[in-house]
SEVONU-206813 format. One record per residue: residue number from 1; chain; x, y, z of N, C-alpha, C, O in turn. Coordinates in nm, 3 decimals. Example, Ala and Ser with C-alpha at 12.3 -4.5 7.8 and 13.67 -1.06 7.14 Angstrom:
<recs>
   pos   unit       n_X       n_Y       n_Z      ca_X      ca_Y      ca_Z       c_X       c_Y       c_Z       o_X       o_Y       o_Z
     1      A     1.319    -0.569     0.780     1.230    -0.450     0.780     1.320    -0.330     0.780     1.424    -0.332     0.846
     2      A     1.285    -0.225     0.708     1.367    -0.106     0.714     1.290     0.003     0.787     1.341     0.114     0.804
</recs>
This chain:
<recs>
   pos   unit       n_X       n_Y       n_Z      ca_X      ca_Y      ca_Z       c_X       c_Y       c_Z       o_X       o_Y       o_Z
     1      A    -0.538    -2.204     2.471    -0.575    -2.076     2.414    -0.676    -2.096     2.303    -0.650    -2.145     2.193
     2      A    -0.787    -2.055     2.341    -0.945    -2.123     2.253    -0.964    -1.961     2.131    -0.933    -1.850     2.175
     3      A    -0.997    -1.972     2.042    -1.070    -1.857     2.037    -1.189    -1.755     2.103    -1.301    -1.789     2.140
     4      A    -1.130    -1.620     2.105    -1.174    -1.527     2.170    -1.333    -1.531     2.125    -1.373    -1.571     2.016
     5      A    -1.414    -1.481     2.231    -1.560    -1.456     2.143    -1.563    -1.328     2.103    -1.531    -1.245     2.189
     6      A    -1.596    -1.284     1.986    -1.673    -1.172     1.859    -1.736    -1.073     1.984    -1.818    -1.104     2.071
     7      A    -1.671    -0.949     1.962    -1.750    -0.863     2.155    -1.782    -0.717     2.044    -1.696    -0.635     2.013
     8      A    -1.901    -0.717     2.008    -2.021    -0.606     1.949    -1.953    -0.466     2.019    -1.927    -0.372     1.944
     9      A    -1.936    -0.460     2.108    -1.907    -0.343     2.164    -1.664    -0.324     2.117    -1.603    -0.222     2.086
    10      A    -1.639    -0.390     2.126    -1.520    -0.384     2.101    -1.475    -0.373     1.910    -1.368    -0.343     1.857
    11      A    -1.609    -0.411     1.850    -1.591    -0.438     1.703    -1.690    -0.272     1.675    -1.657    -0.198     1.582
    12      A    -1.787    -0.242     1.752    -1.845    -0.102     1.712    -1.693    -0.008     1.750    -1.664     0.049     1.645
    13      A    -1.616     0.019     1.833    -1.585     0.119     1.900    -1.424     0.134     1.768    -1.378     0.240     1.725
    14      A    -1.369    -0.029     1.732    -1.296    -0.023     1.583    -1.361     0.060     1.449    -1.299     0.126     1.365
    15      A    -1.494     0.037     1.458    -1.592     0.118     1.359    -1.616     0.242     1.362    -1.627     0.298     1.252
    16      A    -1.631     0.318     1.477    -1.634     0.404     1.535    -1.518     0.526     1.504    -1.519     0.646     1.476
    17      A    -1.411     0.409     1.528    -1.251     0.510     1.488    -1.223     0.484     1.346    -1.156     0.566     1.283
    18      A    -1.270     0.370     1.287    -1.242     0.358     1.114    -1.305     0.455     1.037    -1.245     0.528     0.959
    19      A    -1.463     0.457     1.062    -1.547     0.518     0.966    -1.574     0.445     0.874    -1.557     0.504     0.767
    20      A    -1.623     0.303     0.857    -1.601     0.251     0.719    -1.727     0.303     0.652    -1.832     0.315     0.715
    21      A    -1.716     0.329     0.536    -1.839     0.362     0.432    -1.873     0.336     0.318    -1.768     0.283     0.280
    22      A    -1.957     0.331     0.212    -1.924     0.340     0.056    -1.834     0.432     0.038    -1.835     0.545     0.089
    23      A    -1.716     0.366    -0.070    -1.624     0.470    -0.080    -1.680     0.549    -0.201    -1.751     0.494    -0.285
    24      A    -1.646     0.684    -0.207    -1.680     0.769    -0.317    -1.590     0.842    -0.382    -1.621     0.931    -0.461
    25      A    -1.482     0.811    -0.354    -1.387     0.919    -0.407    -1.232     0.847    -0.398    -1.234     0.758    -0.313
    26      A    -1.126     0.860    -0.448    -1.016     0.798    -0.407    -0.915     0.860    -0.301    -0.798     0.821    -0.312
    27      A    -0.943     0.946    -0.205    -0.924     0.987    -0.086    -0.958     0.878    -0.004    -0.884     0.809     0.066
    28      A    -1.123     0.871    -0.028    -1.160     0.806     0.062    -1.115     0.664     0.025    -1.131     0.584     0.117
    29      A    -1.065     0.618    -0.079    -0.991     0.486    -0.097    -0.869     0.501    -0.038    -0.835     0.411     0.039
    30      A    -0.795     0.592    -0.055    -0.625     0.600     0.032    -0.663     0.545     0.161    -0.618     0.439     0.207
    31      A    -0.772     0.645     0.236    -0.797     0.591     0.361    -0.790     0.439     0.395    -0.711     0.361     0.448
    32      A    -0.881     0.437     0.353    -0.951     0.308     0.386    -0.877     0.184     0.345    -0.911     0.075     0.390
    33      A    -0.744     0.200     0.234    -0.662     0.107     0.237    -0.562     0.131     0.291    -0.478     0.043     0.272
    34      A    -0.511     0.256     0.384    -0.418     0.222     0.492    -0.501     0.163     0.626    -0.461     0.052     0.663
    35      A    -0.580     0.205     0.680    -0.679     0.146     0.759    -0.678    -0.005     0.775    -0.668    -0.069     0.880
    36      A    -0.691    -0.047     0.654    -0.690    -0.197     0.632    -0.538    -0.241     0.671    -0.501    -0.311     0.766
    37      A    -0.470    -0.186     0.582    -0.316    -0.211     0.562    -0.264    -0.228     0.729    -0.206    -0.331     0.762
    38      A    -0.292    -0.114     0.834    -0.295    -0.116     0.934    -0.305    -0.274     1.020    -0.220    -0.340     1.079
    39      A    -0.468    -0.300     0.992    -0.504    -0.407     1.043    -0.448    -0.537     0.996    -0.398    -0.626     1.065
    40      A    -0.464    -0.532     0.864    -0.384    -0.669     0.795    -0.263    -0.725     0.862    -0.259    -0.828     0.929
    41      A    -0.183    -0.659     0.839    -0.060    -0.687     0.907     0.004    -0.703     1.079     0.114    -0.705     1.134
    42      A    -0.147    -0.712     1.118    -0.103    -0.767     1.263    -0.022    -0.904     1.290    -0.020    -1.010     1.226
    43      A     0.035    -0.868     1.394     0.101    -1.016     1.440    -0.074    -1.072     1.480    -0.117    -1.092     1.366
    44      A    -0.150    -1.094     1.542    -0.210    -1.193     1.591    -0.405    -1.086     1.628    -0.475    -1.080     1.729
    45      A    -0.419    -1.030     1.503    -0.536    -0.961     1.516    -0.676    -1.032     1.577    -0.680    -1.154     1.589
    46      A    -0.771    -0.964     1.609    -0.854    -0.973     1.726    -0.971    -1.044     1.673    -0.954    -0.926     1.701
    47      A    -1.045    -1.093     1.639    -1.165    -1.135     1.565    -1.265    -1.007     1.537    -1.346    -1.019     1.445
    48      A    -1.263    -0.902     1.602    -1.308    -0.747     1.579    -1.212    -0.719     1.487    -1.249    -0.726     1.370
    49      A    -1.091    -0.686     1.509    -0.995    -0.674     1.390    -1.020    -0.742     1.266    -0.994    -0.687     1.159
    50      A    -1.072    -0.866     1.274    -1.033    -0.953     1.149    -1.178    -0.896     1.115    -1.177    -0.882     0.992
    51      A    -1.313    -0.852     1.168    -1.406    -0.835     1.132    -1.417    -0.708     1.021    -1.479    -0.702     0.915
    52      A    -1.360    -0.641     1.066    -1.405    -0.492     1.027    -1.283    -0.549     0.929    -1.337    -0.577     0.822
    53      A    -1.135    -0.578     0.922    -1.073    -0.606     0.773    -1.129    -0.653     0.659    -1.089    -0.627     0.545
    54      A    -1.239    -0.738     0.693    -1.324    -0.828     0.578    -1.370    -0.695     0.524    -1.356    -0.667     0.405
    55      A    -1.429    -0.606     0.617    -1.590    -0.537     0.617    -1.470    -0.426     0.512    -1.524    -0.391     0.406
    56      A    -1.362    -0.385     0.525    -1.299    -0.257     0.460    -1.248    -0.326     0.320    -1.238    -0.242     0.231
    57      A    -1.218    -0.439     0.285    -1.166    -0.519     0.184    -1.274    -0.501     0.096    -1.252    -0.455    -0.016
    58      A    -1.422    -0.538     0.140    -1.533    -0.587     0.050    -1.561    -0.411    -0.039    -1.578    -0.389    -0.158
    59      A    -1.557    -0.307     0.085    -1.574    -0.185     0.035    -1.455    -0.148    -0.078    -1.487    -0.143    -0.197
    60      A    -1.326    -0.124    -0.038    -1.228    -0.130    -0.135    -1.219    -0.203    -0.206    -1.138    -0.152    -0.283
    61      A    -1.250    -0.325    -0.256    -1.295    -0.401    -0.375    -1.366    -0.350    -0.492    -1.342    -0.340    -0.612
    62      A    -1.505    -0.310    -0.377    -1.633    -0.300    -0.474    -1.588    -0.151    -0.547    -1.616    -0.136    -0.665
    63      A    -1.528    -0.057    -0.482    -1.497     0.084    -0.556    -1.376     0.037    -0.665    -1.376     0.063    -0.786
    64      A    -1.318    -0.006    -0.623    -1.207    -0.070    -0.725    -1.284    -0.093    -0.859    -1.289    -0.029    -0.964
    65      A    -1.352    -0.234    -0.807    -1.392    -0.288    -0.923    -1.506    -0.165    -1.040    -1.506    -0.165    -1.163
    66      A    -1.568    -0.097    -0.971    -1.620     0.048    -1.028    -1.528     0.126    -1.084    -1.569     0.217    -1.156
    67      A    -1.421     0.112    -1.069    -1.345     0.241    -1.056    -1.186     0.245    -1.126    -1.100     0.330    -1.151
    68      A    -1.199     0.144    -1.135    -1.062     0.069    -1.142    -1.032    -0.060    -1.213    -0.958    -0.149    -1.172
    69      A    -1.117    -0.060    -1.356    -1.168    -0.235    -1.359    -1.049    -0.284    -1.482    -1.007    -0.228    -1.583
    70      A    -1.022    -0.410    -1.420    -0.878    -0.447    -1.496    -0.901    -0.464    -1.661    -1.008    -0.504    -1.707
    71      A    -0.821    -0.438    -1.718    -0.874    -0.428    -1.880    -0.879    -0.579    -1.932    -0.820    -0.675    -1.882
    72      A    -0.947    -0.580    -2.022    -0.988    -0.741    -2.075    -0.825    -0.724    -2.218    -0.819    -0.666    -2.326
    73      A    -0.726    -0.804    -2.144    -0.630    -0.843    -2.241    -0.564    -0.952    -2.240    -0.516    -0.990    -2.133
    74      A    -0.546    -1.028    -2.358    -0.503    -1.167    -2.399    -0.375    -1.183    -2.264    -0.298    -1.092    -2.231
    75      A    -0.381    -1.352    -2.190    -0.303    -1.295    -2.108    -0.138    -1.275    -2.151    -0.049    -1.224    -2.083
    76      A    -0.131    -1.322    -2.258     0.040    -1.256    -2.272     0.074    -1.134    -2.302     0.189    -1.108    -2.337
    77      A    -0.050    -1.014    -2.290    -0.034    -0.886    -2.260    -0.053    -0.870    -2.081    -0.007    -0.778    -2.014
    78      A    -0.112    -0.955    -2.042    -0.174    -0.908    -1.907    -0.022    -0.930    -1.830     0.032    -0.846    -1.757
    79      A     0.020    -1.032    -1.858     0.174    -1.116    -1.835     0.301    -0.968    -1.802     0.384    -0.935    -1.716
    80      A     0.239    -0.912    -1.946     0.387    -0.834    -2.000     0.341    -0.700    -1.910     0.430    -0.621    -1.880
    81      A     0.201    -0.674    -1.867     0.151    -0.563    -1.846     0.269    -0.582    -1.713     0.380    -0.530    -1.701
    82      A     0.186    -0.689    -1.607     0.265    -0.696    -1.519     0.373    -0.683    -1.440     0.399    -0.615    -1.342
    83      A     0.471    -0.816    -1.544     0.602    -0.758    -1.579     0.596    -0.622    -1.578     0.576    -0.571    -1.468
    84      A     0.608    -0.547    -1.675     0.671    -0.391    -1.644     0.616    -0.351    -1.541     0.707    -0.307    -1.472
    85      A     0.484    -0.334    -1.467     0.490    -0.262    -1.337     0.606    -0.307    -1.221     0.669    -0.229    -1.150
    86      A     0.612    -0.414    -1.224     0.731    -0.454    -1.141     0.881    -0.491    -1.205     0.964    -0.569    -1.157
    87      A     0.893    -0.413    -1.328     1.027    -0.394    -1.368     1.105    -0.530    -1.330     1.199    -0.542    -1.252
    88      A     1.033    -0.640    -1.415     1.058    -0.746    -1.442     1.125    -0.763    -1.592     1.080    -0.692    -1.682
    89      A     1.195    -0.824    -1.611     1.265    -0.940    -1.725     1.208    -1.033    -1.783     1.162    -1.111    -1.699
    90      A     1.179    -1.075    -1.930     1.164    -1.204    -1.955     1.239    -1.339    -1.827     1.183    -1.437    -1.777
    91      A     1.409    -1.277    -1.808     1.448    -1.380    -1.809     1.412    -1.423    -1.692     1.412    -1.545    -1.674
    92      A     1.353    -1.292    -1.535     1.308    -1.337    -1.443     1.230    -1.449    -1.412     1.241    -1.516    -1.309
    93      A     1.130    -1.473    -1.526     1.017    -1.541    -1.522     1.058    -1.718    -1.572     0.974    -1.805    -1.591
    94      A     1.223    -1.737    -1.586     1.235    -1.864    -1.653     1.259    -1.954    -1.540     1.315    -2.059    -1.570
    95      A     1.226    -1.934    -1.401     1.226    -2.035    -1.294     1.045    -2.049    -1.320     0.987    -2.128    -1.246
    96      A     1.009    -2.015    -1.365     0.839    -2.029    -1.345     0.789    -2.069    -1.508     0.669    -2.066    -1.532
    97      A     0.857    -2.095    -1.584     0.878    -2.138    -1.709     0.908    -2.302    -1.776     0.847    -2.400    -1.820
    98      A     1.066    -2.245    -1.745     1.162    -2.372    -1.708     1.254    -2.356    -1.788     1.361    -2.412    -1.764
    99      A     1.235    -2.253    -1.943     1.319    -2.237    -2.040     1.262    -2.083    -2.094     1.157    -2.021    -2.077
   100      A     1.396    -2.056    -2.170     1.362    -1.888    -2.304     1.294    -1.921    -2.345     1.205    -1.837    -2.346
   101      A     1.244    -2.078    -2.431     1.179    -2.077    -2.535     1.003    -2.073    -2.510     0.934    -2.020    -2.597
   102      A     0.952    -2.118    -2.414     0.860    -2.177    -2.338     0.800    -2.023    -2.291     0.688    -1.982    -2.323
   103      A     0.891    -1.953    -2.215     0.855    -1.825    -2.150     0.867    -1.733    -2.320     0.767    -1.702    -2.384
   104      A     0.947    -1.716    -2.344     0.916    -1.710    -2.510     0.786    -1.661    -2.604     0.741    -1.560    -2.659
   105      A     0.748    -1.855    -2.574     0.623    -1.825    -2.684     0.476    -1.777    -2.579     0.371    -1.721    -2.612
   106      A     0.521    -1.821    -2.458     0.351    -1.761    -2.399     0.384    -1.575    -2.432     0.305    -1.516    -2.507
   107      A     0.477    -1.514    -2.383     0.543    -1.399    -2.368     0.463    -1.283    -2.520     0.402    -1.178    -2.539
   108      A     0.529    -1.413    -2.601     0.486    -1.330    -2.772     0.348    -1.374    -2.814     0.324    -1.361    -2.934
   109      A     0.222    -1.441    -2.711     0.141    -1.504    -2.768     0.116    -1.619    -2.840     0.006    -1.670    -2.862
   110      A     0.216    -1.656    -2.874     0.218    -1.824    -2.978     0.167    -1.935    -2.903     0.133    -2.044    -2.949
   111      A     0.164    -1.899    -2.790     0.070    -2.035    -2.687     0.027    -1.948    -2.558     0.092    -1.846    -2.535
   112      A    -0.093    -1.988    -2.462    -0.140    -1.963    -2.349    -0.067    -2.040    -2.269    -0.002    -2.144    -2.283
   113      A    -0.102    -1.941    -2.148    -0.001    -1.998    -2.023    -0.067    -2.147    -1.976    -0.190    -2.146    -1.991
   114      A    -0.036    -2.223    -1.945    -0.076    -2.324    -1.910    -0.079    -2.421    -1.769    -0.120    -2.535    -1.747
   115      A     0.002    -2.293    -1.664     0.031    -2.340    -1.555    -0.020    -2.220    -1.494    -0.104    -2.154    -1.555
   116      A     0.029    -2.179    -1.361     0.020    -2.076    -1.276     0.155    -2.023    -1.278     0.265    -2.073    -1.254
   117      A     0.097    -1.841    -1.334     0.237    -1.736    -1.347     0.232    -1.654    -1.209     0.144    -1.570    -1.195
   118      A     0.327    -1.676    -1.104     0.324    -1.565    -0.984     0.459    -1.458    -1.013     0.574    -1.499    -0.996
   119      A     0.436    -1.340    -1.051     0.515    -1.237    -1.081     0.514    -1.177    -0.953     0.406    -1.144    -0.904
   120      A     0.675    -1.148    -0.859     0.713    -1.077    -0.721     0.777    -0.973    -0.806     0.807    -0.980    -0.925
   121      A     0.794    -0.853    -0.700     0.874    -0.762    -0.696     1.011    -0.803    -0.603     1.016    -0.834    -0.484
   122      A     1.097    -0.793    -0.680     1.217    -0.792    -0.527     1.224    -0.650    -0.481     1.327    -0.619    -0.421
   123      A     1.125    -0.551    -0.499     1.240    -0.420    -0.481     1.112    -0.402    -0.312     1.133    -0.306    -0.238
   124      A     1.041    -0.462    -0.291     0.977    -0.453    -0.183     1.076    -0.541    -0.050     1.140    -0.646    -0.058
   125      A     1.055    -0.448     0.064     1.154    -0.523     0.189     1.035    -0.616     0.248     1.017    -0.737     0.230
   126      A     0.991    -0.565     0.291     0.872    -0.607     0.413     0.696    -0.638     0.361     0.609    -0.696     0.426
   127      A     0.687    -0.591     0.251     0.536    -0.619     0.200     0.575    -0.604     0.034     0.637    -0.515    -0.023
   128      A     0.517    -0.718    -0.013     0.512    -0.737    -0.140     0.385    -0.792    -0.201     0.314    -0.884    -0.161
   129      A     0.373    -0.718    -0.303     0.295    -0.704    -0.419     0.285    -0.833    -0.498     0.397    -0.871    -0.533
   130      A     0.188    -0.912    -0.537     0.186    -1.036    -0.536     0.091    -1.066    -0.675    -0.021    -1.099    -0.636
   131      A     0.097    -1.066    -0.799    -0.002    -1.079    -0.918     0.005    -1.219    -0.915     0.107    -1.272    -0.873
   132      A    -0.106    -1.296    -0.961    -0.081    -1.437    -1.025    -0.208    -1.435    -1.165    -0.321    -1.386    -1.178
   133      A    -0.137    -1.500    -1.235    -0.268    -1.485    -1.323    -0.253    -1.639    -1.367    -0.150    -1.706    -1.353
   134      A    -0.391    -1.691    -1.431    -0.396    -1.812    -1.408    -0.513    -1.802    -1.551    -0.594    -1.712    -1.573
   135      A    -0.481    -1.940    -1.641    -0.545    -1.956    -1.737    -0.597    -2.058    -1.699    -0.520    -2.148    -1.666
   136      A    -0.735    -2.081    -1.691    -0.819    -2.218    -1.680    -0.924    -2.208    -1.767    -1.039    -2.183    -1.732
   137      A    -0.894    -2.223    -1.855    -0.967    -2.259    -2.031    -1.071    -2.140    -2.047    -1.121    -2.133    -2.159
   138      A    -1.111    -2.045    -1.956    -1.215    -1.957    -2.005    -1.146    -1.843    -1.973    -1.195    -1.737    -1.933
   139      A    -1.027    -1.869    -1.994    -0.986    -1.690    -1.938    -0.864    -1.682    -1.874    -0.819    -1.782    -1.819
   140      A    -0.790    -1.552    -1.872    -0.686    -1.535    -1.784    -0.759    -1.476    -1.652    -0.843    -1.386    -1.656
   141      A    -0.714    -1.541    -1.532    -0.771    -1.475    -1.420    -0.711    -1.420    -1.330    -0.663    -1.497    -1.247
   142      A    -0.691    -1.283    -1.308    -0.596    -1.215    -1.204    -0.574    -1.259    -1.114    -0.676    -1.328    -1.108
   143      A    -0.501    -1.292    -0.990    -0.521    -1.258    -0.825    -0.378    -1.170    -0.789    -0.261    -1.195    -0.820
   144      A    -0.439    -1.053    -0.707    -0.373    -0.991    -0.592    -0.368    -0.973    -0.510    -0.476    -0.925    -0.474
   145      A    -0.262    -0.981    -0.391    -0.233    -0.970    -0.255    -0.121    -0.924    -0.211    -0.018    -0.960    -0.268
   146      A    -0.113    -0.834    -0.098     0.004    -0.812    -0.047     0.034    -0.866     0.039    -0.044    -0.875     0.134
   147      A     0.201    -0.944     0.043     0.214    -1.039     0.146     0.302    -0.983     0.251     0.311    -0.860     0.249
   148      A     0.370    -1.047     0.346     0.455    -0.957     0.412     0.579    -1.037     0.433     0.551    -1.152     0.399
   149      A     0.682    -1.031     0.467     0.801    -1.098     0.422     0.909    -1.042     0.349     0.888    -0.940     0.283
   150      A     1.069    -1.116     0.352     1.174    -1.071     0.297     1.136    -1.092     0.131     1.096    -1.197     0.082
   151      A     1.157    -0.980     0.069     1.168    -0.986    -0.095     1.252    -1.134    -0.126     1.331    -1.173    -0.039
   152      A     1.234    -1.216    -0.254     1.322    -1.355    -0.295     1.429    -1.284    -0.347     1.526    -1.345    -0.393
</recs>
């Protein structure tokens, strides 16, 4: 079982039923990230599928990042921001720590994180919400993804 070849006519006719566009409005963002959401989560999507997912990601990005742009904060606010959207605990975070005191002082600012922080939701069944933020000497740096899988 080789990979399929890329078929122009099978990847227009996905385009065709998507509509992808500059997004302008956050309607047209709902769309376009169930659309995606749709495709993402295939068992075994098509190389047309995987095409047009890139092509709806780069659009919902770029309006995001216009539209939506993450605030510049020290990361043991970005940490805590986190935490509370997913109705997290200090104490959640002490397997990714190792101790109170450690999760502690990044928590209150007295030191930067120094490893990689991945904050889950358990309250997701099947797709979860995925922050990591990561300090590498010039910055705290976000990443998000939704994964799919049993909550930990």
């Amino acid at each position: 079982m080789g990979l399929r070849a890329f078929n122009p006519i099978r990847y227009g006719a996905l385009c065709a039923e998507a509509i992808p566009r500059v997004i302008a409005d956050d309607r047209e963002f709902d769309r376009m990230t169930k659309k995606l959401e749709d495709l993402a989560f295939r068992d075994k999507p098509t190389a047309e599928e995987a095409a047009l997912a890139e092509l709806l990601a780069a659009l919902i990005q770029a309006y995001d990042d216009r539209h939506h742009p993450l605030p510049q904060l020290p990361p043991h606010k970005m940490i805590s921001f986190l935490m509370n959207q997913r109705h997290l605990r200090q104490a959640d975070l002490l397997p990714v720590f190792g101790s109170r005191s450690a999760a502690s002082d990044v928590l209150g600012g007295k030191r930067e994180p120094s490893r990689r922080i991945s904050v889950s939701s358990p309250s997701f069944s099947k797709r979860r919400r995925i922050c990591s933020c990561e300090d590498d000497g010039a910055g705290l740096t976000v990443h998000s993804q939704t994964t799919r899988g049993q909550a930990p």
